[in-house]
C-alpha positions in Angstrom: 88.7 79.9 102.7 89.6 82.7 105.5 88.9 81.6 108.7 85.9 83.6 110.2 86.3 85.0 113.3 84.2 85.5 116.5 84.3 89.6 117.4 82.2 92.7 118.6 82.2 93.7 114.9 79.9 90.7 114.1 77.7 91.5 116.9 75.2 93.6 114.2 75.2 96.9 113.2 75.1 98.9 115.9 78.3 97.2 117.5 80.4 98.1 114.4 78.6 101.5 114.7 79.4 102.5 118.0 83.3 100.9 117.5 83.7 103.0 114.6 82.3 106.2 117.2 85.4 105.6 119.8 87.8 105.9 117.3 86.3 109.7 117.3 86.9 109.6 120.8 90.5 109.1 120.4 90.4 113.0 119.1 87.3 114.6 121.6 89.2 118.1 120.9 88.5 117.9 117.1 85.4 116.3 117.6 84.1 119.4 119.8 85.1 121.8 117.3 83.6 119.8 114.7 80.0 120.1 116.8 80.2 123.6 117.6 81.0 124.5 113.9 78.1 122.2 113.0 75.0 123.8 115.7 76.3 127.0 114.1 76.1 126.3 110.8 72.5 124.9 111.1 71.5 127.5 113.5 72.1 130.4 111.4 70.7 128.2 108.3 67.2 127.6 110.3 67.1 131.4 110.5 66.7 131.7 107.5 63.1 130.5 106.5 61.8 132.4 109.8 63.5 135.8 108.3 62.0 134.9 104.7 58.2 134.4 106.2 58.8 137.8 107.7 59.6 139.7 104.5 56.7 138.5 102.6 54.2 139.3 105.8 56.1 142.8 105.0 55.3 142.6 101.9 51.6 141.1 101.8 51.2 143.9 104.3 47.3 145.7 104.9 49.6 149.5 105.1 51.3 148.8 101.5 55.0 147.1 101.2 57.1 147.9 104.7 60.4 148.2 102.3 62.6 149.1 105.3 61.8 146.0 106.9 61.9 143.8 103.4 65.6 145.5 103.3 66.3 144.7 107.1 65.1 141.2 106.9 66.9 140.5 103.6 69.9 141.6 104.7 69.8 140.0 108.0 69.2 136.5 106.0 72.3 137.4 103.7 74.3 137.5 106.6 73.3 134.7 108.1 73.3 132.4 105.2 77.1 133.7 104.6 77.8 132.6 107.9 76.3 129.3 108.0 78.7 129.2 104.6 81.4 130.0 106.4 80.9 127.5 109.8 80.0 125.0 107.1 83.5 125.3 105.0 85.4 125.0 108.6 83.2 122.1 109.7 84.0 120.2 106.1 88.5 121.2 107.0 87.9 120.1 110.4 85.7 116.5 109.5 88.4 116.5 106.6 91.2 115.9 108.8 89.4 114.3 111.7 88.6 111.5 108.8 92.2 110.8 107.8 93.7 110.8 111.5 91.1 108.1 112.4 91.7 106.6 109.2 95.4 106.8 109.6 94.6 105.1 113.6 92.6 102.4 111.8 95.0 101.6 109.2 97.9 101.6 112.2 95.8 99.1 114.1 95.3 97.1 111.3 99.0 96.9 109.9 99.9 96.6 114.0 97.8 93.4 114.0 99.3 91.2 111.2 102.5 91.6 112.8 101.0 89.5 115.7 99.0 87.5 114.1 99.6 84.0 114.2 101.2 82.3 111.2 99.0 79.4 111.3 96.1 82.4 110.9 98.0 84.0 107.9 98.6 80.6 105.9 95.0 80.4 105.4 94.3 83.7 104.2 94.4 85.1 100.3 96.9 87.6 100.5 94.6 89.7 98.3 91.8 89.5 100.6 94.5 91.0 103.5 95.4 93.5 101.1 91.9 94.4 100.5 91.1 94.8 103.9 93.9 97.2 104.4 93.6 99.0 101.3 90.0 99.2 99.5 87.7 98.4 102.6 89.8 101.1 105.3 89.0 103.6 102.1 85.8 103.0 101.9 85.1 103.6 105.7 87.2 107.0 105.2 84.8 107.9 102.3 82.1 107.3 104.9 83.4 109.0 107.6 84.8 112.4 106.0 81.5 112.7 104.1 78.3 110.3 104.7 78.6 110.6 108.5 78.9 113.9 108.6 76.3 114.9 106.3 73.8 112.0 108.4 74.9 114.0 112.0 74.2 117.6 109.7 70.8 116.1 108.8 70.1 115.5 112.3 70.5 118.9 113.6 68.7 120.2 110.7 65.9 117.6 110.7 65.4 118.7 114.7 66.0 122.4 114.2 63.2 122.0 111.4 60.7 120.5 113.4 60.7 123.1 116.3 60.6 126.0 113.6 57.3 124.3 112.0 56.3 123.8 115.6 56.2 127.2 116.7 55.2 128.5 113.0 51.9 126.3 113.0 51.1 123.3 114.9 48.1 122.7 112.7 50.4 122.1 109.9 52.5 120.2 111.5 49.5 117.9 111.8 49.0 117.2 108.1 52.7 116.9 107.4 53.3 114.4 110.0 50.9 112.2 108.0 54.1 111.3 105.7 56.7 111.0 107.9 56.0 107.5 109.5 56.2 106.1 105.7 59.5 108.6 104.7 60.7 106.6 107.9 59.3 102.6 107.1 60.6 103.2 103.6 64.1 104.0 104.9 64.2 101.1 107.8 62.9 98.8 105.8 64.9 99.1 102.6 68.1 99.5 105.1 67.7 96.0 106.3 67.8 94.7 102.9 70.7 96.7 102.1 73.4 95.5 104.5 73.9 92.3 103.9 74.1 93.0 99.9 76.7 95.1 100.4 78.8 93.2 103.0 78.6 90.5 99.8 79.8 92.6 97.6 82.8 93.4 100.0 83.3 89.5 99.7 83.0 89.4 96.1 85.9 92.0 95.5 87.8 90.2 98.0 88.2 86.9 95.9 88.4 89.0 93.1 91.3 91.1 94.3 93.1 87.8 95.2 92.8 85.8 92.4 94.2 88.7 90.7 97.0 88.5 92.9 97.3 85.1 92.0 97.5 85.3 88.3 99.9 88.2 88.2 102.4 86.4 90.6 101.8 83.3 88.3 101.9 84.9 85.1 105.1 83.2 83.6 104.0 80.1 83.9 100.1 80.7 82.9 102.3 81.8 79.0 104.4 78.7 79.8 101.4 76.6 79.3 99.2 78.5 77.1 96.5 78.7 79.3 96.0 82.4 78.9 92.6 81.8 77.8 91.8 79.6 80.5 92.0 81.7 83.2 90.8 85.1 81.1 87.5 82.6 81.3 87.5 81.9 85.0 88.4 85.6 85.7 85.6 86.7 83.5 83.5 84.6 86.3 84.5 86.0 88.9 84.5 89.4 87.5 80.8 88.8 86.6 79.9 87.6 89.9 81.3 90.9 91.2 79.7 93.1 89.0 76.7 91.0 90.0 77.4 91.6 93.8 77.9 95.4 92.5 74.9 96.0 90.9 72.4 94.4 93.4 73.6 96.4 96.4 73.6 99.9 94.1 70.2 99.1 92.8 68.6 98.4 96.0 70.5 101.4 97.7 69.5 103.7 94.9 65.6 102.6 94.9 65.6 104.3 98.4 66.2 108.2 97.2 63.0 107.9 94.6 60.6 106.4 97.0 61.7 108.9 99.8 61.5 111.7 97.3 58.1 111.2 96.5 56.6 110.6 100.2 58.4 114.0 100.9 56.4 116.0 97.2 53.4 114.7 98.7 53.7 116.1 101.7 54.5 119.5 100.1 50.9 119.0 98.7 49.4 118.3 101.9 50.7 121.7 103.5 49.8 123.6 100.4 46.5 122.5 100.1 46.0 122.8 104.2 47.4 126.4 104.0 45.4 127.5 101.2 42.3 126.4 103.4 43.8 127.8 107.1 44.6 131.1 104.9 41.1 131.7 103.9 39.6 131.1 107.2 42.7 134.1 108.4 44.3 131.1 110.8 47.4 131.8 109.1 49.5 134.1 107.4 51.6 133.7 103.9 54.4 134.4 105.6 54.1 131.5 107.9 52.8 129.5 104.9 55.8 130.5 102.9 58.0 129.7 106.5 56.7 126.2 107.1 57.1 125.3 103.4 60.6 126.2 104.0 61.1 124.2 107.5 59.1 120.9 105.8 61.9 121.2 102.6 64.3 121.0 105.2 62.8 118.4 106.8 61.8 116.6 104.1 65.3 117.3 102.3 68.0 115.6 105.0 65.3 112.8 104.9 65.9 112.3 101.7 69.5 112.8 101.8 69.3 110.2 104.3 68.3 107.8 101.9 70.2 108.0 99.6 73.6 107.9 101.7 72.3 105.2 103.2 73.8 102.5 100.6 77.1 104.1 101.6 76.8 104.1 105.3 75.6 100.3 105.2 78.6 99.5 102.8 81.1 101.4 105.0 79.9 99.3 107.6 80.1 96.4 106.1 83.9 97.1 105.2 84.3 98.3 108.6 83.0 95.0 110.3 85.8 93.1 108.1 88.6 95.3 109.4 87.7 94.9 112.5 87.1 91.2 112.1 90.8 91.2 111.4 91.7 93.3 114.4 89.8 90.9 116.6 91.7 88.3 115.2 93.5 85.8 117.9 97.2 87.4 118.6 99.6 85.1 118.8 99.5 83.4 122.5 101.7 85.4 124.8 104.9 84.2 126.4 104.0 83.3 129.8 104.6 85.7 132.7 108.0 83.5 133.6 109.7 84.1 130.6 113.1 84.3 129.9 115.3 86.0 127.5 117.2 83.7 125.3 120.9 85.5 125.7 124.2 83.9 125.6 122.9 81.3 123.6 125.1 78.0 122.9 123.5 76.7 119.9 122.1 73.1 121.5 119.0 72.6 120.6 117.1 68.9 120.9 114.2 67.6 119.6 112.5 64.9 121.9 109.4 62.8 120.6 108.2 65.4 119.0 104.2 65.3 117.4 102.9 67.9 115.2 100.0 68.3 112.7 98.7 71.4 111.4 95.0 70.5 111.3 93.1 67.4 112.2 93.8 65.5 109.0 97.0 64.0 110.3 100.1 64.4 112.4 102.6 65.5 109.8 105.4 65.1 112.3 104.9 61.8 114.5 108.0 61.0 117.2 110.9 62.6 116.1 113.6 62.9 118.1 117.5 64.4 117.4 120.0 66.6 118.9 122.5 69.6 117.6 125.3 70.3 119.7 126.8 74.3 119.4 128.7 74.2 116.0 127.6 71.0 114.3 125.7 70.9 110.9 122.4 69.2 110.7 121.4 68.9 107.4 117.7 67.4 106.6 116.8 65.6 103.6 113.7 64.1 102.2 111.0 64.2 99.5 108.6 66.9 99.4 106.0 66.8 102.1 108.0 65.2 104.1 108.0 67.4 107.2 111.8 69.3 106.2 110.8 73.1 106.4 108.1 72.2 109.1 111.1 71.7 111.5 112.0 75.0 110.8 108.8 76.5 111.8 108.6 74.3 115.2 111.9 75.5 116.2 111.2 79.1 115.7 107.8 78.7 117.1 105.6 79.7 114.2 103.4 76.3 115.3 104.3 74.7 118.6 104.0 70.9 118.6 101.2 69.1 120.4 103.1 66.3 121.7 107.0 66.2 123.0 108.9 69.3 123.4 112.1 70.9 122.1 114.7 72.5 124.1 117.4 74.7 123.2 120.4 74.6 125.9 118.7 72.3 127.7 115.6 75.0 128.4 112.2 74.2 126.4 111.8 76.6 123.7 108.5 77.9 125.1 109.9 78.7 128.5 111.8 81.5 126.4 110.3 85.0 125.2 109.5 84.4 121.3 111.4 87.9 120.5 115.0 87.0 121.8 114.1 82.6 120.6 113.6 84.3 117.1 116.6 86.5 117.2 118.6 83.8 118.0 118.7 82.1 114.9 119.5 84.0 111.3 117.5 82.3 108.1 118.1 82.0 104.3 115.2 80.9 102.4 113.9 79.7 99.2 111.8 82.6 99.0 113.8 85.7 98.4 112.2 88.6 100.2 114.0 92.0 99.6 112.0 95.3 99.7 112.2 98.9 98.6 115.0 100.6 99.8 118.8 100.2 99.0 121.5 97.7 98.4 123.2 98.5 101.6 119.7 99.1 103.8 118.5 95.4 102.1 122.0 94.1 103.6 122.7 95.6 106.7 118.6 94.8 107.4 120.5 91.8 109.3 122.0 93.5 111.7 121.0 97.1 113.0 124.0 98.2 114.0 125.9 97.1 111.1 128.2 99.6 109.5 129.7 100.2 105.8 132.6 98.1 106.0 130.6 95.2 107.6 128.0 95.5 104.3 131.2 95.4 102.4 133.0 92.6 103.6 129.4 90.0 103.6 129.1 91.3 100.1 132.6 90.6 99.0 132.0 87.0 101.0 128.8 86.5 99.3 130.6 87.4 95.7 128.2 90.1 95.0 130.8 93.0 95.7 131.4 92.9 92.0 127.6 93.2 91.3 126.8 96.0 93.4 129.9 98.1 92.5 128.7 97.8 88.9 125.1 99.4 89.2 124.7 103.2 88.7 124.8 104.3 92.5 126.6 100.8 94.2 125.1 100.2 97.5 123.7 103.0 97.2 121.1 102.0 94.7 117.4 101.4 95.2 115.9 98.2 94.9 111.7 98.1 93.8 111.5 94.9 95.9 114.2 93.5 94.1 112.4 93.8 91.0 115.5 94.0 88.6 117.6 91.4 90.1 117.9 87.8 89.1 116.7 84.7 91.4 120.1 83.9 91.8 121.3 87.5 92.8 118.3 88.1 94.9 119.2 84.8 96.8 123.0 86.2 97.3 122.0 89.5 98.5 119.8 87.5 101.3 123.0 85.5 101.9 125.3 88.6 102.5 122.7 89.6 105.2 122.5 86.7 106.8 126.3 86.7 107.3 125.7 90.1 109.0 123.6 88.6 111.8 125.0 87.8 115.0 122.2 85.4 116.3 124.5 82.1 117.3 122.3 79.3 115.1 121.5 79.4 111.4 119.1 77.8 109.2 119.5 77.6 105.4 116.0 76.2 103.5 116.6 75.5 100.0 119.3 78.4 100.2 120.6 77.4 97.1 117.8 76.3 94.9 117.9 79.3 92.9 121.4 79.7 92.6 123.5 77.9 88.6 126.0 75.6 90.1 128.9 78.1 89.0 127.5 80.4 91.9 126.6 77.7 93.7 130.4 76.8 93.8 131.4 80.7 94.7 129.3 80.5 97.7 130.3 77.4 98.8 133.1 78.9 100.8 131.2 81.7 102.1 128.9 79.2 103.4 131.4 77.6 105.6 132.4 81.0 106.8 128.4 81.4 107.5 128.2 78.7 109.3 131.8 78.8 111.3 131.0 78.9 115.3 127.2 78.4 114.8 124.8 75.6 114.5 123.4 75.3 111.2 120.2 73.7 110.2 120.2 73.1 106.3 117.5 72.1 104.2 118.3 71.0 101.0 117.8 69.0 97.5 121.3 69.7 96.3 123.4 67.3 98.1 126.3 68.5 97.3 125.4 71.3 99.7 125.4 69.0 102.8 128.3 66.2 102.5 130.2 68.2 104.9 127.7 68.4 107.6 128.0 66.6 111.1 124.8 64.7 110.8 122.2 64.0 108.1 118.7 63.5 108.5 116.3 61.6 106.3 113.0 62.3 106.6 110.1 60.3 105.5 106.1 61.1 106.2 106.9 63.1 109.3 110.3 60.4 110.6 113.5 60.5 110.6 114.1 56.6 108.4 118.0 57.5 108.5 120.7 59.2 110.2 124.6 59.8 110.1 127.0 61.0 107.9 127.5 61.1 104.3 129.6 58.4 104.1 128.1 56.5 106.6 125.2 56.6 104.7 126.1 55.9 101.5 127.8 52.7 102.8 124.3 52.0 104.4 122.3 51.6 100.6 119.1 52.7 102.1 117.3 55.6 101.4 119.7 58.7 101.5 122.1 56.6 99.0 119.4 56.2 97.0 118.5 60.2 96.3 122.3 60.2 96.1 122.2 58.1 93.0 118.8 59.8 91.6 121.5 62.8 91.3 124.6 61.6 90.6 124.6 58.1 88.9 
């Protein structure tokens, strides 16, 4: 479940409203142009029905047919109509590129904000549901704003513009058509309310959706491994039904709205003809006027109705809008304090002393653990899975910072430093292979900036990939889709060469060698040593052949260190690392 989060944007609609309206702000020069263009284009549109009453007073004249002034008037309406065209085609450029800069600003913030977030934060969130956030619900406000908000802010001006045409055409009328505008509005309201949580669950829906997909692509090797293909083309046809579900109820009520609003509005058409027909006998009005004010009421009546039935889009732009900004109001991670220092020069000591840590309230998963790494040595941590190994690793980079003890590294505690120069300070290998689209060399030389080609070269040769790389079509030169035609193994080397390529003075190693045949293993090995030559190395490991070497070993059980010392000296002590020893070996 994603952790829900306290913000403005869940303060209603109006507050998600009135955020979306300062990112408009961020552009007031656009956003001028964009009103200007839009008074003109309704002004000379509202012309229009005044100019046509005209004509057919002109022509329903007592004289005979005026055709100079039919001619004048319709000529003047031509022109006017072509320029209320023409402001409108600018208005639709201008909102057109207004939409994507705020989109791109939205998107910005959004991306902007993960990188802060905290980590505890991102552990508990579907990846899919991030990438929907980013993706499908910033597209759907863009939808909304290059299109349903302008064409709500268009109905506006026309809707007023309207009303003081049929004011100053006849009042009277006016009279009987406002008998249908209080239920146009009650059937709009009212239907709205219903309307915005619906689609804020449909939001949801696609959400899970989108990441369960996400989690049977990534797992789709092993979903054939086990046959269970059928399985879980059942459990997504359930989820895919509830979102269709979700779909269907929030379109359906959205699209009852247009219909109902529709026919309030023919009604009133009915009203003014029949009052007209009555006014025109008694000589209170003219057809011209008649023919005017049916005009003004259609365009009334008609942004009304356009109203309605954008309204489903408005209410599920906001409801995609309150969960991006959900996101952006998201905790950052807390800020280094205002003493900070930078972590430079560093040594490599770093000490744990009775530390605690649990990531929830089920259960400390760390409970008083206490060792020390002097610049240079090898700490290598053992243990069974769940045992608290790769936690370590995210204590001392401060992903999570423990609640009880403290670790210090050259004799400073860790939180005293800023976590940008901490974090550069160490270089890491993981389990998980993470290379991304670019090339060979850029994937490298991604582990030190200012890294040049013979550097790239020489980690690659140490690494044992030189032979590799100088066999595909462009060398280090090639592109890599995320490392999408690699093996494990090669993927795992490539992350190995940049690490080499860092100069932060402490290294970590998690599982570095997990996906990796024991023939490359074996290459490596001395590469390794060269790795970890002048710095202090933290490795995490299964393999123990990986750690016999290193200057202390630590065995960890449920969240304690049961054992320390060397490999001999541990071996000799029959306990608990001797007996994973003989698990492998024996």
């Amino acid at each position: 479940m994603n952790k829900q989060h306290t913000s403005p944007a869940g303060g209603g609609r109006k507050a998600v409203f009135f955020r979306l309206i300062r990112y408009y702000f961020r552009y007031k020069w656009s956003v001028a142009a964009a009103f200007v263009l839009m008074l003109g284009s309704n002004l000379f549109a509202l012309l229009g029905p005044w100019l046509s009453g005209e004509a057919v007073d002109a022509i329903a004249a007592e004289g005979g047919v005026d055709f100079a002034a039919v001619g004048t008037f319709c000529l003047y309406m031509a022109l006017f109509y072509v320029a209320s065209a023409l402001f409108s085609y600018l208005l639709t450029a201008v909102m057109t590129l207004l939409s994507q800069r705020i989109i791109r600003s939205m998107r910005q913030d959004v991306f902007d904000k993960v990188l802060v977030l905290p980590l505890s934060l991102l552990d508990r969130m579907q990846p899919g549901d991030l990438i929907n956030r980013i993706s499908y619900d910033i597209d759907t406000v863009n939808a909304s704003l290059s299109n349903d908000l302008l064409q709500a802010a268009t109905s506006a001006v026309t809707v007023v513009g309207a009303l003081i045409g049929m004011i100053l055409v006849s009042p009277i009328l006016l009279g009987a058509f406002a008998l249908t505008i209080p239920v146009s509005v009650v059937v709009s309201l009212t239907r709205s309310r219903k309307m915005r949580p619906l689609f804020r669950r449909r939001s949801a829906a696609l959400a899970q959706l989108n990441g369960y997909a996400e989690e049977l692509v990534s797992g789709l090797p092993t979903i054939r491994a086990y046959s269970r293909e059928e399985k879980m083309i059942e459990k997504f046809r359930e989820r895919n039904r509830r979102t269709v579900d979700a779909y269907y109820e929030a379109d359906y009520t959205g699209s009852l709205i247009g219909p109902a609003v529709n026919f309030v509005n023919n009604l009133g058409t009915v009203i003014i003809s029949t009052a007209g027909a009555f006014l025109y006998l008694f000589e209170l009005i003219s057809l011209g006027d008649i023919s005017s004010f049916l005009l003004y009421a259609r365009r009334f009546s008609g942004p009304v109705n356009e109203y309605a039935n954008i309204l489903g889009e408005i209410q599920s732009a906001l409801a995609a809008a309150e969960r991006v900004f959900r996101l952006i109001d998201a905790p950052d991670e807390a800020p280094d304090p205002e003493n900070a220092v930078v972590a430079d020069d560093v040594r490599g000591e770093l000490r744990f002393e009775h530390v605690r840590f649990a990531y929830d309230e089920g259960g400390d998963v760390i409970h008083d653990l206490s060792f020390t790494a002097h610049p240079g040595e090898t700490i290598a941590i053992v243990g069974p899975t769940g045992a608290g190994k790769t936690t370590l690793v995210n204590l001392m980079m401060r992903f999570y910072d423990p609640q009880g003890g403290r670790i210090t590294l050259d004799g400073r505690d860790i939180q005293t430093y800023t976590r940008k120069s901490l974090r550069a300070a160490f270089t890491m290998v993981l389990q998980d292979t993470w290379l991304f689209e670019g090339t060979v060399y850029e994937n490298i030389a991604y582990g030190n900036e200012h890294a040049t080609r013979a550097d790239v070269e020489r980690a690659a040769r140490a690494a044992h990939l030189a032979d590799f790389i100088e066999s595909l079509p462009e060398g280090y030169g090639t592109r890599l889709q995320g490392g999408g035609a690699l093996s494990k193994g090669q993927k795992q080397l490539m992350t190995i060469a940049r690490a080499m390529l860092s100069p932060a003075r402490m290294l970590i190693l998690d599982e570095a060698t997990s996906n990796v045949d024991t023939r490359t293993e074996l290459f490596i090995h001395d590469a390794m040593e060269t790795l970890r030559r002048g710095r202090t190395c933290f490795i995490i490991a299964h393999r123990l052949t990986t750690i016999q070497n290193a200057d202390l070993i630590l065995v960890v059980q449920g969240g304690d260190i049961v054992e320390r010392g060397t490999h001999e000296e541990l071996l000799a002590r029959g306990g608990a690392y001797a007996a994973i020893y003989a698990a492998q070996f024996e």
